[in-house]
C-alpha positions, 0 to 999 in steps of 0.5 A: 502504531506500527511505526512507534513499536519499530521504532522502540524495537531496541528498547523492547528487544532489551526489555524482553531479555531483561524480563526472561520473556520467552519471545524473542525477536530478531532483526528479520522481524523487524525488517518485516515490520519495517517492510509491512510498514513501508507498503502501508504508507502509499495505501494510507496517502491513496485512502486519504486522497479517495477519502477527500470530498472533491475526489472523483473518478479521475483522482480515484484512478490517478490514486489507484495508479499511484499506490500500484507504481509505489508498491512495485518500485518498493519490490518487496514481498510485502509490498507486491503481494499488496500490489497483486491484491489491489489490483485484484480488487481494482478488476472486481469492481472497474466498470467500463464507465470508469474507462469511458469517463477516462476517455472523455477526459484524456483521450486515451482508452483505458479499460483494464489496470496499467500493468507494465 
C-alpha cells in the first residue's frame, strides 16, 4: 500500500494543492517513504521465506542473515535502526540449540549474530 501511495506521489502532491489542503508534502517525505519502503522489502522476502512449510532452523538463520546484510548495505537510517531492532530480537530469543544445530550442520560454531 505504501508503494502505490509513492508511486501517485505526484498526482497527490497536485490534488492537495488543488483542494487547498493544509498538508503539504515535500520530496523529504517522500525520500522517507521511499526509504521505509526500501528496508521493508528484505523484511517482507525474509517473512515469506520463515513462513514456508519446509523452513527450519537452517533457513531460518540463512533468512535472518540475509534481511540484517540488506539492511546494512542499504545504509539508511530507516534501514540500520530496523537492523539494529532485528538483531535485538534475534539475541532475546537465540538459544544455544540454534548454535549447536548450526554446528552440526556446517561445522562452524555460531552462537551470537554475525555482526561485521
Amino acid at each position: 500500500m505504501l508503494e502505490r501511495f509513492h508511486l501517485v506521489g505526484n498526482s497527490i502532491k497536485k490534488a492537495l494543492i488543488d483542494t487547498e489542503c493544509p498538508i503539504s508534502l515535500n520530496e523529504n517525505d517522500f525520500n522517507i517513504i521511499f526509504n521505509l519502503i526500501e528496508a521493508l522489502k528484505p523484511l517482507q522476502a525474509t517473512v515469506e521465506a520463515l513462513c514456508r512449510t519446509d523452513a527450519n532452523w537452517i533457513t531460518a538463520d540463512a533468512a535472518l542473515n540475509f534481511i540484517l546484510k540488506q539492511l546494512d548495505e542499504q545504509n539508511t537510517s530507516i534501514s540500520l535502526d530496523l537492523a539494529v531492532a532485528v538483531r535485538s530480537s534475534i539475541q532475546q530469543r537465540r538459544k544455544v540449540a540454534s548454535g549447536t544445530l548450526r554446528y552440526l550442520h556446517t561445522s562452524e560454531f555460531f552462537n551470537n549474530v554475525e555482526e561485521d
